[in-house]
C-alpha positions in Angstrom: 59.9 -86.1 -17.0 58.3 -89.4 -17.6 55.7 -89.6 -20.0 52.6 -90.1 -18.1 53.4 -86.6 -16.6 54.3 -85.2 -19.8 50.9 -86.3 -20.9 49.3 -85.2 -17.7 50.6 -81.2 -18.3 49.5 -80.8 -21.6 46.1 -82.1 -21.0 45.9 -79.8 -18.5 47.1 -76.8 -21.0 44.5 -78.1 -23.2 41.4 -77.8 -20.6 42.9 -74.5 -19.6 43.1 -73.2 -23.5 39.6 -74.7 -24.2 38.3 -73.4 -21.0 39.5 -69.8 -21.6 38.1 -70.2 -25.4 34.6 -71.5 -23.9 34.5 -67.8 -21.6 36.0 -65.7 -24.4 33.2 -66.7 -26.7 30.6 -66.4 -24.2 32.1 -62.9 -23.0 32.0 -61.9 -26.5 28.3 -63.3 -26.8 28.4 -60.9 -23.7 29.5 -57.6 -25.7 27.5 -58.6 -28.3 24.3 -59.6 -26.7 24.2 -56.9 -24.8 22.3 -53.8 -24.9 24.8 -50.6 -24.3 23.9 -48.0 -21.9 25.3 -44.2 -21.4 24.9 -41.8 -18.4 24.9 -38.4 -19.7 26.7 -36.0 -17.6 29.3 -36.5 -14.5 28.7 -39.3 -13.0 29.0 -37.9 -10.0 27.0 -33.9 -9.8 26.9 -31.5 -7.1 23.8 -29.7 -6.5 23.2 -26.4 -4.2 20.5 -26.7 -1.7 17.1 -25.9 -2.6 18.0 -26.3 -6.6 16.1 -28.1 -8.2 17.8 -31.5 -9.6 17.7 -31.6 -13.6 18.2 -35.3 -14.9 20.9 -34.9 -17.2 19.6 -37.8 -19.1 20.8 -40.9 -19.9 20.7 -43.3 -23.4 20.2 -47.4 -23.8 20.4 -49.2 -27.6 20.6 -52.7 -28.8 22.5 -53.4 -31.8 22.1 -49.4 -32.8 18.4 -49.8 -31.8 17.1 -46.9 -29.4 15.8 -48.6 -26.5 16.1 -45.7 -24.0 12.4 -46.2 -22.7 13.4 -49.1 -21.1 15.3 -48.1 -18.6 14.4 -48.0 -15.1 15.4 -45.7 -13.1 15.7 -45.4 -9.1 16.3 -42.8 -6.4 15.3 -39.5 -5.6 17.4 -36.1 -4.5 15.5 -34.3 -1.4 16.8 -30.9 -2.5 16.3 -29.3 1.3 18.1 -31.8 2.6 22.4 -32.0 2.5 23.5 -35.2 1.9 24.5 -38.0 -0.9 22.0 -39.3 -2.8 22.5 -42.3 -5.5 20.0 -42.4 -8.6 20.1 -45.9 -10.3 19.7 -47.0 -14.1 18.6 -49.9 -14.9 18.2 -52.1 -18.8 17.2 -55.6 -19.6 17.8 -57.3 -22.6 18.0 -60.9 -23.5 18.2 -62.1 -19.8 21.3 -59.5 -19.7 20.8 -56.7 -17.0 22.7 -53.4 -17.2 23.0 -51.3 -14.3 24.8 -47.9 -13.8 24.3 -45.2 -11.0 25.0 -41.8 -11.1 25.8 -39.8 -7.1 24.3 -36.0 -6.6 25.7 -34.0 -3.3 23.8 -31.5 -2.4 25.6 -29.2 -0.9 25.3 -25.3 0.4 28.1 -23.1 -0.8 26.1 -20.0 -0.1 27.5 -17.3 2.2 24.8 -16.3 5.0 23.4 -12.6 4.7 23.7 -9.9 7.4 21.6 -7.0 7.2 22.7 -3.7 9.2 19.5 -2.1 10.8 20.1 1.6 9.9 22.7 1.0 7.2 26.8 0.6 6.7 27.4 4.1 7.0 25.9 6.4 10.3 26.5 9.3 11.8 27.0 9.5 16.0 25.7 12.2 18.1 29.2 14.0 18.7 28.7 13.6 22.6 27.5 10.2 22.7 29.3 6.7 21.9 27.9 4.2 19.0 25.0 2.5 20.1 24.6 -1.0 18.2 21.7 -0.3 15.7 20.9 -4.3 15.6 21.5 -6.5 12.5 19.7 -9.5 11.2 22.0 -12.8 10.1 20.1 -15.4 7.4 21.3 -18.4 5.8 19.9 -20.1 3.2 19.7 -23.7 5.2 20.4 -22.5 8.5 17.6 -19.9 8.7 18.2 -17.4 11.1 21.5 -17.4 12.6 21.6 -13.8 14.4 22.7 -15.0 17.5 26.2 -16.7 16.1 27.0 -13.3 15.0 30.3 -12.5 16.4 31.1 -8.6 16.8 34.3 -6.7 16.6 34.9 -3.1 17.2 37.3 -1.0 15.9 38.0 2.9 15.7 35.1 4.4 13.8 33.8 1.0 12.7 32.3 -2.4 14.0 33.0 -6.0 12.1 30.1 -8.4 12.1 31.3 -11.8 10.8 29.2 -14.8 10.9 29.1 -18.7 9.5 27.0 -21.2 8.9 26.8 -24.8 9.8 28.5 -25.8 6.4 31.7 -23.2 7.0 30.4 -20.3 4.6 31.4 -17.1 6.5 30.1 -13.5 5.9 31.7 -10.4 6.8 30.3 -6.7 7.1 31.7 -4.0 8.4 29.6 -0.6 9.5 31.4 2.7 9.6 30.2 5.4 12.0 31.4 8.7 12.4 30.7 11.4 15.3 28.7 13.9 13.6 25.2 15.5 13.6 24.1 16.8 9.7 20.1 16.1 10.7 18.0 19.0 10.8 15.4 19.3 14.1 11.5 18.5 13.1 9.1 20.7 14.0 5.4 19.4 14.7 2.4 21.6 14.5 -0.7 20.5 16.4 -3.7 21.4 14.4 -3.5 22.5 10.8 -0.4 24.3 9.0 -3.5 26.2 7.5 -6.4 28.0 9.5 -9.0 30.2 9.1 -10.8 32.2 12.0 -13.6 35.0 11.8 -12.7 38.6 12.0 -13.1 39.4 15.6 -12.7 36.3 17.2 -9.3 35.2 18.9 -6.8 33.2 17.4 -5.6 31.1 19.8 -2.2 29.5 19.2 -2.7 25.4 18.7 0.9 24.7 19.9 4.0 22.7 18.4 6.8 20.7 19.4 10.6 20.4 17.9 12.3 17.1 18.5 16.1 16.5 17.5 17.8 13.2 16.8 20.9 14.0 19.0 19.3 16.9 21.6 15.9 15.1 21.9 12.8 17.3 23.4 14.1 21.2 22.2 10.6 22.7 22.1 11.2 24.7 24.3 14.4 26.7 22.3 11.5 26.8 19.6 10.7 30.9 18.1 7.9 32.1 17.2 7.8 35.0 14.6 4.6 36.9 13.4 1.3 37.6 14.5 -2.8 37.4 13.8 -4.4 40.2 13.9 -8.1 38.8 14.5 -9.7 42.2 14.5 -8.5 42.8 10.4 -9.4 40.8 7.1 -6.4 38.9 5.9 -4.0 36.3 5.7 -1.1 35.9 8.3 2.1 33.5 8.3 3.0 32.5 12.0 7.0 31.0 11.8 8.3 28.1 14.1 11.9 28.6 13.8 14.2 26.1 16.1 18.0 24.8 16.1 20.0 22.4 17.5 23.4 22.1 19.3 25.5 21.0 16.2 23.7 24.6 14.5 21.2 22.8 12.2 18.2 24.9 11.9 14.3 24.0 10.6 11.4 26.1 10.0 7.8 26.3 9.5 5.5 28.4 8.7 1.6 28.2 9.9 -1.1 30.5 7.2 -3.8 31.6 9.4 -6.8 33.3 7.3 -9.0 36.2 8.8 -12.6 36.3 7.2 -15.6 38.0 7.1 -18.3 36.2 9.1 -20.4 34.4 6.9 -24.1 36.0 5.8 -27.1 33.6 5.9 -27.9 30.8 3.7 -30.0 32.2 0.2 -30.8 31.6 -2.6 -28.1 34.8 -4.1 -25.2 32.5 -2.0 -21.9 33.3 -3.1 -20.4 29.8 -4.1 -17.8 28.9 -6.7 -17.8 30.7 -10.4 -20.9 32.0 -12.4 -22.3 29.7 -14.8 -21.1 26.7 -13.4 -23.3 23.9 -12.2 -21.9 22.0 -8.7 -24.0 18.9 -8.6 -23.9 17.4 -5.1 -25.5 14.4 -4.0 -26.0 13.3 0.3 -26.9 10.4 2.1 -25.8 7.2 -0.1 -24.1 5.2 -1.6 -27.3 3.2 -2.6 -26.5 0.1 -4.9 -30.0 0.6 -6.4 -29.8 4.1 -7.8 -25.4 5.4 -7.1 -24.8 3.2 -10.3 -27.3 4.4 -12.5 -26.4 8.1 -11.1 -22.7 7.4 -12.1 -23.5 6.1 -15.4 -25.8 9.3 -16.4 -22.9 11.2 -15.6 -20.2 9.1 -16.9 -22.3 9.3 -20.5 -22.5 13.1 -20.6 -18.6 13.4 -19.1 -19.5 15.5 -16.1 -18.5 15.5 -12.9 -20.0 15.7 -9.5 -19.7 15.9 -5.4 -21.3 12.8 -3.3 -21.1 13.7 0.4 -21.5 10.3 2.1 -22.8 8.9 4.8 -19.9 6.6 6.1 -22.2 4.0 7.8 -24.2 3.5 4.5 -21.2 4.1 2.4 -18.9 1.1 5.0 -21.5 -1.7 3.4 -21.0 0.2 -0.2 -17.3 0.4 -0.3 -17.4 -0.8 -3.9 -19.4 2.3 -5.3 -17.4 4.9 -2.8 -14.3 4.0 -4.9 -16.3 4.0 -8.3 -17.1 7.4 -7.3 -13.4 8.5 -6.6 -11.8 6.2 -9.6 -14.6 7.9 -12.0 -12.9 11.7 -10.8 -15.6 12.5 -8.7 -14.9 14.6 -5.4 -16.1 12.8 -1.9 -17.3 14.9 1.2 -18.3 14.1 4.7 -21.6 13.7 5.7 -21.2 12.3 9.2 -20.9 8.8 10.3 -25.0 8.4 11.2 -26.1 11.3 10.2 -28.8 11.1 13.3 -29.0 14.3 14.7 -29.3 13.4 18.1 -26.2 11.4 17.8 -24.3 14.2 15.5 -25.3 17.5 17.0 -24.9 16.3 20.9 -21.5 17.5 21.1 -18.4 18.8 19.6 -16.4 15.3 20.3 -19.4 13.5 19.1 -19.2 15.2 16.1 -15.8 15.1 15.4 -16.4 11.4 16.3 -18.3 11.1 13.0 -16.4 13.3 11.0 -12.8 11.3 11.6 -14.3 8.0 11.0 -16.1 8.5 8.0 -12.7 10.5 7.1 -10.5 7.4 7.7 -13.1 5.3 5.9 -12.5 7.3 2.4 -8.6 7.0 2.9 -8.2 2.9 3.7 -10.9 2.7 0.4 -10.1 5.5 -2.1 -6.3 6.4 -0.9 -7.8 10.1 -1.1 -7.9 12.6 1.9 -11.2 15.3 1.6 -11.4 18.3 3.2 -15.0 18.8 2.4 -18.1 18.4 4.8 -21.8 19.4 4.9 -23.5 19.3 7.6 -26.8 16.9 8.4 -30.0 19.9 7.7 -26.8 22.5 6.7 -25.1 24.7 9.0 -28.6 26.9 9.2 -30.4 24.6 10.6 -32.4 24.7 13.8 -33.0 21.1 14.7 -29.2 20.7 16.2 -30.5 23.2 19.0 -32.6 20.6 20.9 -29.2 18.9 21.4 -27.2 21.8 22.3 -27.9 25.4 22.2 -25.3 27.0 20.0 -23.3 24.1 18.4 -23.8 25.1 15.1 -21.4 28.4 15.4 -18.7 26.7 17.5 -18.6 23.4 14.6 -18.2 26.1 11.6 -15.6 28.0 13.5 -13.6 24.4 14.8 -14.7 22.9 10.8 -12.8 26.1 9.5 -9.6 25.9 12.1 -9.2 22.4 11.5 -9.0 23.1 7.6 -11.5 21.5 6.5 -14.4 23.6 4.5 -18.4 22.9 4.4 -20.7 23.5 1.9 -24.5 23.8 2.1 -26.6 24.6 -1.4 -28.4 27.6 -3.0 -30.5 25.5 -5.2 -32.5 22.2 -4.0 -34.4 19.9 -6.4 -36.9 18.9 -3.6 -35.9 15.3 -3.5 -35.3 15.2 0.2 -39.2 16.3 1.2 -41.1 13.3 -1.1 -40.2 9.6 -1.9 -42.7 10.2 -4.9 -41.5 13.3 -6.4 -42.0 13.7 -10.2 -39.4 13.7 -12.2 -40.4 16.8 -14.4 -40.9 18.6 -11.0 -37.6 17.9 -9.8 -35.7 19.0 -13.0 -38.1 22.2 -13.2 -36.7 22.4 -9.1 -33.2 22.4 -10.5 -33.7 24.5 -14.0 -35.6 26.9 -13.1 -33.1 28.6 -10.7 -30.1 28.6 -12.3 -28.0 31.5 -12.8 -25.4 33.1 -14.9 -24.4 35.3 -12.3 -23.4 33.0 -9.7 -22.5 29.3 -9.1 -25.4 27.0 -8.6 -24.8 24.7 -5.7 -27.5 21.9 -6.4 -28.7 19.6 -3.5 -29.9 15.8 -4.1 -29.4 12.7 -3.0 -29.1 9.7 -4.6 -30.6 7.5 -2.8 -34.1 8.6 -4.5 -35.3 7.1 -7.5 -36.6 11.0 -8.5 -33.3 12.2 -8.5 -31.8 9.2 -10.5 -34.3 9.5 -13.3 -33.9 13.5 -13.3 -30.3 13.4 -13.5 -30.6 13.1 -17.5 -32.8 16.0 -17.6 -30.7 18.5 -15.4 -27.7 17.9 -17.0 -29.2 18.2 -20.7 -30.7 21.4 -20.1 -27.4 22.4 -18.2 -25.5 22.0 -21.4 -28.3 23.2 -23.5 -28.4 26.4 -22.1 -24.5 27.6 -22.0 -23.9 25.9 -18.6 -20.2 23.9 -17.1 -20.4 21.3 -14.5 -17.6 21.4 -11.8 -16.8 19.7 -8.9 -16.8 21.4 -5.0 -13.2 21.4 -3.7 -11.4 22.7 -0.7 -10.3 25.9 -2.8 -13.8 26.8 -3.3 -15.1 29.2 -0.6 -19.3 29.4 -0.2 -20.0 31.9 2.3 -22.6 30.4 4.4 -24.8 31.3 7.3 -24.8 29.3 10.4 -27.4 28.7 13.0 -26.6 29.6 17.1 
């Protein structure tokens, strides 16, 4: 090798050496210079659809300086949607930029869910084949996937199997066997509990049976025992009925006999002696229902409010005070307009079943309890229709409800001005011992809401209780023709 190339090469090894010196110290410079920064977690996550993402969290420092608030970072994971999504982290420091990225999957690993309408386990009529009972298919991305449901069937049992768009499958199977173990139901029409007056007909209200496998069977429905409307009593009717695989249901209809009712007095037999029945008609009025409640809330005593529903549909507020506070609710009609009331039977029962339905949506409570607009003596209803009253407290009576007029008035209904010491001398000075005292007011009168105080103190004064009317009380009543 001549010397000129000899010289040559190792000028060459020289630049190389003093080149790769030159990068090592600036890569070191590098190291050194730069600021260090750590992705905590996988750096790569998989997240189930509709999870929230959590940032694991990530850490920057320069020369053992925490300098984690500098870093940027980029990307966002749309949870509700599969798919790869790349989250960026980003440093600067010295001129020197760090960058690192972290990749979240969100996947759905999640089996759908089938839902068997009528259960995993029914019984078939004997004589009939399985009828599909439906089924409902959800995923948790797909939504509703009922139609992909694929259906085997197999001896005694059907397979449902089902899969989403991402592969998760399902699998239920329903197991059926040929067997009836369901009693027949029996349906009375009218009320499992009636009372008629002695002497007038019972007529039978009817019933129907119905049976899961032999459908319409009233007609192998018997009937055992009889009403004998000419003697005082209580009778039990029987419904007895069975079906072809020999299950057998019964019930039993209590039909009362009583006395027909005397007229309306002041001796009326109502409830137990020495007890005060405070009833109030016509409201609820927000002016004087609250301060009414609160007398009676104060001295722990409770009382009847027959309502009007029309008044009580724009005072639904006080009408469950009045039920939550353990007071008793009765009917009163819908309008309590006579003409509207008293000019027929289905006009009546109009009423009656509206306000009814009005206390159950509000309260939750049924009531059997009515009183007549006037009382069932009075003699307005016959300029509607001659002989209504009789034929409503016989139909009141079947239809098991009871109603309940007063043997004691405090004069509130007949003045807007009545004095208050008048109306508690109304109430006090015909009470008795020796009966109960069925007190009429209303409160919708300012009378009766300042008197309250004073019945109820001389009440308990004078060795008296205060009760509530309710459908076990019987007050033997007089009725108009």
């Amino acid at each position: 090798m001549s010397k000129k190339n000899f010289n040559k090469k190792n000028l060459y090894i020289k630049i190389v050496i003093i080149v790769g010196v030159v990068f090592l110290v600036l890569f070191i410079l590098f190291v050194l210079l730069s600021p260090k920064l750590t992705i905590n977690g996988d750096r790569e996550l998989k997240l189930e659809y509709g999870n929230k993402y959590k940032e694991p969290g990530y850490e920057a420092t320069f020369f053992g300086k925490d300098i984690s608030n500098k870093v940027h970072v980029n990307g966002k994971v749309n949870n509700k949607k599969l798919g790869s999504y790349e989250i960026k982290y980003k440093v600067r420091k010295n001129m020197i930029v760090i960058t690192k990225k972290r990749i979240v999957d969100v996947i759905d690993s999640k089996k759908p869910d089938i839902k068997l309408k009528g259960g995993e386990n029914v019984d078939v009529c004997p004589d009939k084949e399985y009828s599909e009972l439906g089924y409902d298919a959800i995923d948790n991305y797909d939504g509703n996937i009922t139609k992909k449901v694929k259906i085997e069937k197999e001896e005694n049992k059907v397979i449902y199997k089902v899969s989403d768009s991402s592969g998760n499958s399902c699998k239920v199977v329903r197991n059926y066997i040929k067997q009836d173990k369901t009693k027949p139901k029996i349906t009375l029409k009218g009320s499992n509990k009636m009372t008629i007056i002695v002497n007038n007909s019972y007529k039978e209200p009817g019933y129907s049976a119905i049976d899961n496998c032999d459908k319409d069977i009233t007609k192998n429905v018997k009937v055992y025992g009889k009403v004998n409307n000419n003697s005082v009593g209580t009778y039990k009717v029987t419904y007895e009925v069975s079906d072809k695989a020999g299950n057998k249901e019964s019930v039993t209809r209590e039909v009362k006999v009583e006395k027909s009712y005397p007229r309306v007095s002041g001796n009326m037999s109502c409830g137990s002696p020495g007890v005060i029945y405070l009833t109030f008609d016509d409201g609820p009025n927000p002016t004087t229902t609250p301060t009414i409640l609160d007398t009676l809330k104060r001295h722990g005593v409770k009382a009847t409010f027959f309502v009007v529903g029309r008044v009580a549909s724009g005072n639904k507020n006080l009408l469950r005070r009045e039920v939550n506070e353990g007071h008793a609710i009765g009917i009163h009609t819908w309008s309590h307009d006579y003409s509207i009331v008293y000019r027929s039977s289905d006009n009546f029962w109009n009423e009656i079943n509206k306000t009814a339905k009005l206390i159950k949506d509000e309260t939750g409570k049924d009531t059997k309890l009515i009183r007549f607009p006037g009382g069932a003596s009075n003699t307005v209803s016959r300029h509607y229709n001659i002989g209504i009253m009789s034929r409503l407290s016989n139909e009141v009576i079947s239809k098991g409800y009871n109603y309940y007029d007063w043997n004691i008035s405090s004069g509130d209904a007949s003045s807007n001005s009545l004095a208050v010491k008048t109306e508690i001398n109304n109430v006090t000075k015909n009470l008795s011992k020796n009966r109960g005292n069925v007190v009429l007011m209303h409160d919708i009168k300012k009378s009766t809401m300042n008197a309250i105080d004073g019945i109820i103190q001389y009440g308990k004064d004078n060795g008296y209780s205060f009760d509530v009317l309710n459908h076990g009380i019987s007050c033997k009543q007089g009725v108009a023709n």
